[in-house]
VEXDREN-2710 file (C-alpha; in Angstrom, 1 decimal):
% VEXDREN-2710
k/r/px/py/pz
1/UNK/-16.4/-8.2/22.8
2/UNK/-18.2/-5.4/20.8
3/UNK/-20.6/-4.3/24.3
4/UNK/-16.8/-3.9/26.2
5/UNK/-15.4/-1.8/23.5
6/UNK/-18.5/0.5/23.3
7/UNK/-18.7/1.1/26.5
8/UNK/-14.9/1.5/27.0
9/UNK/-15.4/4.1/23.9
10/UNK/-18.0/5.6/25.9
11/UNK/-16.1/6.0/29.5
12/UNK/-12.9/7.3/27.2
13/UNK/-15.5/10.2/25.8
14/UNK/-16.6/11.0/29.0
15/UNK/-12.7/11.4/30.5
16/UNK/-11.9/13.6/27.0
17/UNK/-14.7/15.7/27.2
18/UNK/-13.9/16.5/30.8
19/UNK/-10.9/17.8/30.8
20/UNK/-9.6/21.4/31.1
21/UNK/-10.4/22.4/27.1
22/UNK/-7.5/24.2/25.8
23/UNK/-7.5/28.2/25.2
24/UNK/-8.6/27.6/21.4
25/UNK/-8.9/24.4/19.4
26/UNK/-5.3/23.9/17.0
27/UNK/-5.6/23.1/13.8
28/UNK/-2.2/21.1/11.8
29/UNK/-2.2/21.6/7.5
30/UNK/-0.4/19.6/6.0
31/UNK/-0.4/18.0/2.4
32/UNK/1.3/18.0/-1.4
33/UNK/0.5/18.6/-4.6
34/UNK/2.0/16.7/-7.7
35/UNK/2.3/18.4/-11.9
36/UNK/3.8/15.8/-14.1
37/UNK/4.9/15.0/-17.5
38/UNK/5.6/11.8/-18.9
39/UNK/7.0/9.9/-22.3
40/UNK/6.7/6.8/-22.7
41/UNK/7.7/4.4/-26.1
42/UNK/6.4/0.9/-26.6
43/UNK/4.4/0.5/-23.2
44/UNK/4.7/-2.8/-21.6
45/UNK/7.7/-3.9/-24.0
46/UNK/4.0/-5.0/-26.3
47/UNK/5.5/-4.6/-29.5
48/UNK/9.5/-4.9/-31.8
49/UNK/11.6/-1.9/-30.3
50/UNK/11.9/-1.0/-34.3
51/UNK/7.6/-0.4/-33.7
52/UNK/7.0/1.5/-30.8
53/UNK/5.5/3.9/-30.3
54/UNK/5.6/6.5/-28.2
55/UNK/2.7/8.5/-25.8
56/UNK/2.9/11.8/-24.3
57/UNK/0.5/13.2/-21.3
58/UNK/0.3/14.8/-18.5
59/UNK/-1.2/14.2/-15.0
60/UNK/-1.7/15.9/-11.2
61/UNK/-3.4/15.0/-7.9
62/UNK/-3.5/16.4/-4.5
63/UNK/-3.9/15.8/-1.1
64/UNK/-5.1/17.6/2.4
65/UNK/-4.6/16.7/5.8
66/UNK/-6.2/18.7/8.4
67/UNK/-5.9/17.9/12.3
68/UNK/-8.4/19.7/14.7
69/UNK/-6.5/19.4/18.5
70/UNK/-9.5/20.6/20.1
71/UNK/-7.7/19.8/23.9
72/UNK/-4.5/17.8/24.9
73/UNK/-7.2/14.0/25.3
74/UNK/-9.2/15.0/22.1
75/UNK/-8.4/15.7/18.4
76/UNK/-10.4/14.9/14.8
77/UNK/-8.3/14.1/11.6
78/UNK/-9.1/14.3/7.9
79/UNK/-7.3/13.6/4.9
80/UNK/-8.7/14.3/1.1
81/UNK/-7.3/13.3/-1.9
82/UNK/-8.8/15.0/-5.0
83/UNK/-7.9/16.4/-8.4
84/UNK/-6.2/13.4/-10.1
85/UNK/-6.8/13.7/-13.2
86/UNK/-4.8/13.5/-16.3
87/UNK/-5.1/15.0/-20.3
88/UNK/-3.5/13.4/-23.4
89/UNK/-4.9/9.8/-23.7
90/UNK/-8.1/8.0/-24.1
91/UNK/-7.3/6.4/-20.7
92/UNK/-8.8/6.5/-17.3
93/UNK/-6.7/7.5/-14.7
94/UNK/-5.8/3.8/-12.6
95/UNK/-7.5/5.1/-9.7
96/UNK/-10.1/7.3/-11.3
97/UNK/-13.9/6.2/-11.2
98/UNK/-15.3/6.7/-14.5
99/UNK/-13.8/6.0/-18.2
100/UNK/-12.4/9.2/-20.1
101/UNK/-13.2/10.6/-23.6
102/UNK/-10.2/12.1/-25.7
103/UNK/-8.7/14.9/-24.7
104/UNK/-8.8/15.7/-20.5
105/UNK/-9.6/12.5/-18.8
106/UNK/-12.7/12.9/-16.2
107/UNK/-11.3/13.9/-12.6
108/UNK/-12.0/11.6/-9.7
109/UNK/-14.5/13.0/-7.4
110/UNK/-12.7/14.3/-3.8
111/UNK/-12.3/11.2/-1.5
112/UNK/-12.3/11.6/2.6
113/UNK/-10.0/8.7/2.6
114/UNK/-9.1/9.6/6.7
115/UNK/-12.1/10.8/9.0
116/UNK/-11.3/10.0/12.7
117/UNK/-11.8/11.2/16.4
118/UNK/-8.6/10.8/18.5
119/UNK/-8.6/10.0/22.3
120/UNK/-5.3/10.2/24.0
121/UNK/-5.5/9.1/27.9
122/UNK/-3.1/7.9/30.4
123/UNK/-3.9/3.9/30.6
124/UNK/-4.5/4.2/26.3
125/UNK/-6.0/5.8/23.4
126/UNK/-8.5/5.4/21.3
127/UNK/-9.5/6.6/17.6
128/UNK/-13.1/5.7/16.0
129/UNK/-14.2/6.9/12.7
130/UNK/-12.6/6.0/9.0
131/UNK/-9.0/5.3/9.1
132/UNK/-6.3/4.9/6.9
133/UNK/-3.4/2.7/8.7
134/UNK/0.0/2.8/7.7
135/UNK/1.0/0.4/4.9
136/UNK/3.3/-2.7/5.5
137/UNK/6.9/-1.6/5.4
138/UNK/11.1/-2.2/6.0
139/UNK/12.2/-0.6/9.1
140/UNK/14.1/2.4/8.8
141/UNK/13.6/2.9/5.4
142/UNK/11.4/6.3/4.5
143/UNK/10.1/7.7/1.9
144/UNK/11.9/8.1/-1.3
145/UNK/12.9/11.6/-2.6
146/UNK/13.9/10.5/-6.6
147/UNK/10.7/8.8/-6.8
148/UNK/11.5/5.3/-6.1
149/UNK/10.0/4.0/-3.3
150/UNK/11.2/0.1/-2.2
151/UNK/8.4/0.0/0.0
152/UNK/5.7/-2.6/0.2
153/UNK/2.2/-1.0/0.4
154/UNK/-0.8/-3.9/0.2
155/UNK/-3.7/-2.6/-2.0
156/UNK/-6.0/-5.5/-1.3
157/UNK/-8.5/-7.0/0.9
158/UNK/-5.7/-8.2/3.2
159/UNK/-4.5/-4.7/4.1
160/UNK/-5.3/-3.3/7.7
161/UNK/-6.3/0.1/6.7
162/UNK/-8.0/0.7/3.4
163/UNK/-11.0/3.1/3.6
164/UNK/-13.0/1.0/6.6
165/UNK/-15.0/2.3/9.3
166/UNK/-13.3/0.8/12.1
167/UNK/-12.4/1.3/16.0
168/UNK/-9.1/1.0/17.0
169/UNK/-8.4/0.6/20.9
170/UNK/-4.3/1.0/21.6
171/UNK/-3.0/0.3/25.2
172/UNK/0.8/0.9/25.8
173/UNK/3.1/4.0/24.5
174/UNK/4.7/4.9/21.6
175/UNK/8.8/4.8/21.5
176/UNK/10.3/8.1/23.5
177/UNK/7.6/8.3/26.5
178/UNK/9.6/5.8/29.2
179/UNK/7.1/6.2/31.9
180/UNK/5.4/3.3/29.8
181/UNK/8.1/1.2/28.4
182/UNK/9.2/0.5/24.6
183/UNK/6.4/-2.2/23.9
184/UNK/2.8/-1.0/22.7
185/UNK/-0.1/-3.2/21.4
186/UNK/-2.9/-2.7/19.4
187/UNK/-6.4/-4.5/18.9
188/UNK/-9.0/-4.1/16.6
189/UNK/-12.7/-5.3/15.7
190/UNK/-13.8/-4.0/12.8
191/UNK/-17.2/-4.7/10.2
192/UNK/-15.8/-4.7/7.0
193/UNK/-19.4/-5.5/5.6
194/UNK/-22.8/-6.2/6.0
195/UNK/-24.9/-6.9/3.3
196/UNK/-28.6/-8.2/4.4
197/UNK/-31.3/-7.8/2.2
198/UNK/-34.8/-9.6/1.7
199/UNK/-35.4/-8.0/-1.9
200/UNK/-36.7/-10.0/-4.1
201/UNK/-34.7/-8.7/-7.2
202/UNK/-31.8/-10.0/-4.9
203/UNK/-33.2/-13.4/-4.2
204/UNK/-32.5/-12.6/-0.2
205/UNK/-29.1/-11.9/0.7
206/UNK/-26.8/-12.5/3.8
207/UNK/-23.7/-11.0/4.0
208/UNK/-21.3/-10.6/6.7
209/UNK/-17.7/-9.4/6.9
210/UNK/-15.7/-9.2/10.1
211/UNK/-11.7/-7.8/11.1
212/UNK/-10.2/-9.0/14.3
213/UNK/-6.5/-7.7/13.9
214/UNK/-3.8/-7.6/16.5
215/UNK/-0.5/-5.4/16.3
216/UNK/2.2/-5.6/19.0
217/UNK/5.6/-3.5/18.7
218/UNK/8.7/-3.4/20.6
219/UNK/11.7/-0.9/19.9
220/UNK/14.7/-0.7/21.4
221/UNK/17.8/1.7/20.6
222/UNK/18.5/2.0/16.9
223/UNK/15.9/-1.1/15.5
224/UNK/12.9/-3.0/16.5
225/UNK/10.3/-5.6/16.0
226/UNK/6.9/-5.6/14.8
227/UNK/4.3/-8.7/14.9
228/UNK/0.9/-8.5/13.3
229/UNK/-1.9/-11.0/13.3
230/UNK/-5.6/-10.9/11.9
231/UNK/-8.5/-13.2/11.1
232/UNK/-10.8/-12.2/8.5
233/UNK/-14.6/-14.3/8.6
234/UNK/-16.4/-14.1/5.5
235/UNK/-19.9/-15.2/5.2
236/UNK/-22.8/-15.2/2.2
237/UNK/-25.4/-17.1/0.7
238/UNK/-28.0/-16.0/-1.8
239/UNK/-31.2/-17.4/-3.1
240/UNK/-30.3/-16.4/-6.4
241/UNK/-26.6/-17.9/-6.0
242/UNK/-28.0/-21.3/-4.9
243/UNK/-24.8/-21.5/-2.4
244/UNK/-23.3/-20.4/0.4
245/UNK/-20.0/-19.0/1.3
246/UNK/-17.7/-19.8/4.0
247/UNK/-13.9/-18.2/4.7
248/UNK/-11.5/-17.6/6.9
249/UNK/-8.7/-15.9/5.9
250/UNK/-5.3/-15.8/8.4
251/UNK/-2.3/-13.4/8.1
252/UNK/0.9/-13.6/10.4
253/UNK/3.3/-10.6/9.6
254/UNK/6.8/-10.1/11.3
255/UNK/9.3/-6.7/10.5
256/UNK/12.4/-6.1/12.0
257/UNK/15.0/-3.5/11.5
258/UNK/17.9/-2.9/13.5
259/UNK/20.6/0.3/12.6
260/UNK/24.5/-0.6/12.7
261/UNK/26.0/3.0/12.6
262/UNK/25.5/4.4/9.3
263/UNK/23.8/0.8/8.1
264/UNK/19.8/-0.3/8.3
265/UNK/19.6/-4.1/8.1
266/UNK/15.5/-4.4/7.7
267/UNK/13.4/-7.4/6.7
268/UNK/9.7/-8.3/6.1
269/UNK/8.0/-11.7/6.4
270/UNK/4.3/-12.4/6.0
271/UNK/2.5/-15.5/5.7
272/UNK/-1.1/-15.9/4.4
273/UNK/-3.8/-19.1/4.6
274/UNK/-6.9/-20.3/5.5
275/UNK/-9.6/-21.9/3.3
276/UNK/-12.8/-20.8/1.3
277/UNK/-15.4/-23.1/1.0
278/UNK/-18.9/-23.1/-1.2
279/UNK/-22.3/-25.6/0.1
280/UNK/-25.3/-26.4/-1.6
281/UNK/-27.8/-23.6/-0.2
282/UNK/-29.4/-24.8/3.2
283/UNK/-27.8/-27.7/3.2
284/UNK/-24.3/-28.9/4.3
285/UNK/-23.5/-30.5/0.8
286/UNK/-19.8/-29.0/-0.3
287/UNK/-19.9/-27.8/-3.6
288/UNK/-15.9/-26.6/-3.7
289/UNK/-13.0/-26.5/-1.2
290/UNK/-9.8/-23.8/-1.6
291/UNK/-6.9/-24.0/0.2
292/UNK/-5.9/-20.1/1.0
293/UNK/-2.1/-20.0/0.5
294/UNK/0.5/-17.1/-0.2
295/UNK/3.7/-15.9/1.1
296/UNK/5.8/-12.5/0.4
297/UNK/9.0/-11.2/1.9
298/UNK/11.5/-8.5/1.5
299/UNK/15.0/-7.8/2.6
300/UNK/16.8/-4.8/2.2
301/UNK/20.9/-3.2/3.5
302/UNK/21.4/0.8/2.3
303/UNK/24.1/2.8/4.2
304/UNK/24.4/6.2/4.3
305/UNK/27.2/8.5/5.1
306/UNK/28.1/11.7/3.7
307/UNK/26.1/12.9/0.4
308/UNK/26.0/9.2/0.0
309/UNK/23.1/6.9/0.2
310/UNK/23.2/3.5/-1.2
311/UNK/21.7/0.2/-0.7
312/UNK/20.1/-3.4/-2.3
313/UNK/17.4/-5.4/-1.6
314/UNK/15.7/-8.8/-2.2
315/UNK/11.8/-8.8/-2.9
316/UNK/9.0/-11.4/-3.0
317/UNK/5.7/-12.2/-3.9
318/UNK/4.1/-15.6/-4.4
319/UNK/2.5/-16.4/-7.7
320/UNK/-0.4/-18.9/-8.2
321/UNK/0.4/-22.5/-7.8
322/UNK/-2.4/-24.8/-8.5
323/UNK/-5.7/-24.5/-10.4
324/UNK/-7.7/-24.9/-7.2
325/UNK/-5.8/-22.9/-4.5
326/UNK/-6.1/-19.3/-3.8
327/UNK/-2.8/-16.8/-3.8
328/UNK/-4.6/-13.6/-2.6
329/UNK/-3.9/-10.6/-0.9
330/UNK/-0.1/-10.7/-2.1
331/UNK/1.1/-7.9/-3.8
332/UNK/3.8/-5.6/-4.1
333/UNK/1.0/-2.8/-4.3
334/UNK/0.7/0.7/-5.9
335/UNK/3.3/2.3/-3.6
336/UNK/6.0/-0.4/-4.5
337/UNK/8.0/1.7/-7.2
338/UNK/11.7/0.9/-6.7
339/UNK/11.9/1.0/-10.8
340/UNK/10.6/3.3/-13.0
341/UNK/9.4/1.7/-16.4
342/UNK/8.8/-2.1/-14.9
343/UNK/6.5/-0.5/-11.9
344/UNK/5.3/2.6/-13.3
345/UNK/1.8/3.0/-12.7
346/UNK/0.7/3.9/-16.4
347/UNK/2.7/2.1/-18.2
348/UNK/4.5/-1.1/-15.8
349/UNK/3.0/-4.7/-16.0
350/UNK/4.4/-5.7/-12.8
351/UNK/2.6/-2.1/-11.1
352/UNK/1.0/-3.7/-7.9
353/UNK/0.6/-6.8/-8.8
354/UNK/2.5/-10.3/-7.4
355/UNK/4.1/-13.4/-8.8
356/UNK/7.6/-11.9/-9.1
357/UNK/11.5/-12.0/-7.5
358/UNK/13.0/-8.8/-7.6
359/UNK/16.9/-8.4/-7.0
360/UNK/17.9/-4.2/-7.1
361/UNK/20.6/-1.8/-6.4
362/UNK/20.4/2.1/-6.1
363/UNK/23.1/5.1/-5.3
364/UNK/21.5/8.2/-4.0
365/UNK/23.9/11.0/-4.1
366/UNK/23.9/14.5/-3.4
367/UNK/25.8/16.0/-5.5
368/UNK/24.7/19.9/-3.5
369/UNK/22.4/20.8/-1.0
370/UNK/19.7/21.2/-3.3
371/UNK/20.4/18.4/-6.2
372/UNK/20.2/14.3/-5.6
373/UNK/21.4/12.1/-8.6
374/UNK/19.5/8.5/-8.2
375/UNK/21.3/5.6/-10.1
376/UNK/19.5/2.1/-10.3
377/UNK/19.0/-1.6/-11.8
378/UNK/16.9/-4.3/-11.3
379/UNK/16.6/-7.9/-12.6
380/UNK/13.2/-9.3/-12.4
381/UNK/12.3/-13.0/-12.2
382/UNK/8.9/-14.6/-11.9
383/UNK/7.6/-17.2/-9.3
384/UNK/5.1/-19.7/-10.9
385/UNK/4.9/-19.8/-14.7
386/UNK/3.1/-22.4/-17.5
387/UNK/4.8/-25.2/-18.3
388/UNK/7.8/-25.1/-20.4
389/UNK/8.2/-21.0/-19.8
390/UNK/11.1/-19.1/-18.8
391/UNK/10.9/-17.3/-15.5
392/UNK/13.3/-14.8/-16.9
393/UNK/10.8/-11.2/-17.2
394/UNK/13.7/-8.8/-17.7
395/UNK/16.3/-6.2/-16.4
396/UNK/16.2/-2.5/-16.0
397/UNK/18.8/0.8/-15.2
398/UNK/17.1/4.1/-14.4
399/UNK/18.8/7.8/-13.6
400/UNK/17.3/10.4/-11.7
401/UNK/17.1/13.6/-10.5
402/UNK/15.7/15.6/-8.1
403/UNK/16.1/19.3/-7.2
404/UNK/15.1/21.5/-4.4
405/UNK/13.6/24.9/-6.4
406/UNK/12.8/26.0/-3.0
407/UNK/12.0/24.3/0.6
408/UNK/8.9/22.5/-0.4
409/UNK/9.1/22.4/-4.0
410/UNK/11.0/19.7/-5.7
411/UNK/11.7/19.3/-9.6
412/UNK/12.2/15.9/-10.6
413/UNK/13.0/13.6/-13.3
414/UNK/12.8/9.7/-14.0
415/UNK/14.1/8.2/-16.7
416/UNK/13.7/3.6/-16.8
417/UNK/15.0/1.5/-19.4
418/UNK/13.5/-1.6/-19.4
419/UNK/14.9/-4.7/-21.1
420/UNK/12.4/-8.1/-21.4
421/UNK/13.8/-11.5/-21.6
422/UNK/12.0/-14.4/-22.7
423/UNK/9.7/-14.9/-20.1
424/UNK/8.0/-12.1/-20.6
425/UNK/6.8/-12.7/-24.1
426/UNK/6.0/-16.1/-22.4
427/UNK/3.6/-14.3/-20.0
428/UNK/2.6/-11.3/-22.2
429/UNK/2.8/-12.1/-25.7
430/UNK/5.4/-10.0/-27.3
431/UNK/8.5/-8.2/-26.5
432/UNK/10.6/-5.3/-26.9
433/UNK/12.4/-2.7/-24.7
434/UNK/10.8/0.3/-22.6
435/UNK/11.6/3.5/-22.2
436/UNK/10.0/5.6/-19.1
437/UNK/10.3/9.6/-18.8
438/UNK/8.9/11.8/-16.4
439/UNK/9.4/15.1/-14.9
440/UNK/7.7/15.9/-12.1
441/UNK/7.0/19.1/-10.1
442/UNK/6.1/18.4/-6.7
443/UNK/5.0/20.6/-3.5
444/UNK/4.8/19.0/0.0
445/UNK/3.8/21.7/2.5
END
């Protein structure tokens, strides 16, 4: 399987590098560039209301894409993210890489999160290099403007994308080219990770990590339907471990969406299992057995007409069931945001994480050309708690704002109100209710 895609890889350079180059190599720019405030009192409803207390910082981050078309067959992509960094608390940024001192925390260091050649031909395309894949998602709905995104974005071993060196091989067309047809596939080999090593400080290691993932689409006027499929084999075994590792990991994915005049009507469901298993070291003696188990889905109405955009949705994650079993690669993840204070990313315990029902509302509505008022509310059960616990975390409203200063430069501001019930002191100890403000200033060019 590797040898065929090499050498189809290699052919497909050839065919690029052949053509007619164009009169001068084209290069795209596109990126944003975030400024923001925020207050928060009594983060993660920890403490009495009458005891809060309240933190004040601020934080920024940017990111680049660059695309080089050098000729209509052959282009190179980058995207880098750099410059997160935030100043007011002894706190690390969540994605930063080293722990910060008062004052300014420490900046991450620039990432090349997207480095990939592109190779568009008749019959297919290819793209090779380090590629960041689109996150899982509810048809039709985009990206929110008031800072509450209801889209589900897997950070987590289970997610096809990531930062992995990978080649992609795509035969088919995307939607609008009807020479080829409304259906397109995808397949993909990828090493995730190899980790040999006969050093003795290591006690000998083998390590070996392999992708094989599988994508087919097919849209049709005003909806669609997307199935994905992968198998992830995990191997290791160390002399210094005394065992050896065995897993294979499954994932069966289905979104649909389908568009009823001024109405989306989307849903997401994905399935997880497989099993990970532990032996004796060079022998066949099973030390442990786990059943790989989880299961997450989403469904979602808004409609929009006028200045008006509105909608609800349904969201869930499995939490862990049984001492022995595994519930992995289940998360809302960091881009799941439809609430401010329950899912804010400095200050919300649920902020990509799992074992949760979500049931929210939102209204959208622009009040001019240039200003969008965002109303919410949530109520937030979870999936698997201790015996005797409630499963009731909390509820939440939330107002927002966002103004056009100029085209490409947005004002906004988010203000949650989160209330716990009893199951959240069950799960985290204490409770008390949660305010979230922010104001953002945000430039998308």
């Amino acid at each position: 399987m590797k040898k065929i895609l090499l050498f189809s890889l290699a052919a497909a350079l050839v065919v690029a590098m052949t053509m007619p180059a164009a009169a001068k190599t084209e290069l795209k720019v596109s990126g944003e560039a975030y400024y923001r405030g925020f207050s928060l009192t009594n983060v993660g409803a920890a403490v009495d209301t009458s005891d809060a207390v309240t933190q004040a910082f601020m934080d920024m981050g940017m990111m680049v894409n660059m695309k080089f078309q050098v000729n209509p067959a052959l282009a190179f992509s980058t995207r880098i993210e750099a410059l997160q960094k935030k100043w007011g608390r002894e706190e690390v940024d969540p994605q930063a890489t080293t722990n910060a001192l008062s004052g300014a925390a420490q900046p991450n260091t620039a990432r090349v999160t997207v480095a990939k050649m592109e190779i568009a031909l008749p019959w297919g395309w290819w793209r090779f290099g380090r590629y960041q894949a689109a996150p899982a998602y509810l048809w039709g709905t985009g990206r929110s403007k008031v800072g509450a995104p209801r889209t589900w974005d897997e950070q987590s071993e289970w997610m096809v994308g990531g930062e992995r060196d990978r080649i992609i091989f795509a035969r088919g067309a995307a939607y609008g080219q009807p020479s080829m047809g409304p259906w397109s596939i995808m397949l993909l080999y990828g090493k995730i990770f190899e980790g040999d090593s006969d050093a003795t400080a290591l006690g000998g290691v083998d390590s070996d990590y392999d992708l094989y993932w599988m994508k087919n689409t097919y849209k049709w006027k005003g909806g669609g339907i997307a199935l994905i499929t992968y198998l992830t084999r995990n191997y290791y075994s160390s002399d210094l471990a005394t065992y050896e590792l065995n897993e294979d990991k499954y994932k069966v994915e289905v979104n649909a969406g389908q568009k009823f005049g001024p109405m989306t009507v989307a849903a997401n469901v994905t399935r997880f299992f497989g099993t990970r298993k532990t032996y004796a070291l060079g022998t066949k003696t099973e030390l442990n057995s786990q059943a790989i188990k989880a299961m997450e889905y989403s469904f979602a109405v808004e409609y929009k007409k006028g200045p008006v955009l509105t909608g609800f949705g349904y969201y869930h994650t499995d939490g862990q069931d049984t001492s022995n079993d595994l519930t992995v690669g289940c998360s809302a993840g960091s881009n799941f945001q439809p609430l401010y204070a329950a899912f804010g990313n400095y200050d919300g315990l649920l902020f990509n994480t799992r074992n949760l029902n979500l049931i929210t509302a939102f209204l959208d509505y622009s009040l001019t050309s240039k200003i969008i008022l965002h109303f919410a509310g949530g109520y937030i059960t979870a999936d698997e708690v201790a015996a005797g616990a409630s499963k009731k975390l909390g509820w939440e409203v939330d107002g927002g704002l966002a103004y056009t200063i100029v085209k490409g430069l947005t004002l906004g501001l988010h203000v949650g109100y989160f209330m716990p019930q009893d199951g959240w002191e069950d799960m985290f100890g204490a409770k008390g209710n949660h305010t979230h403000i922010d104001g953002e200033l945000r430039l998308v060019f």
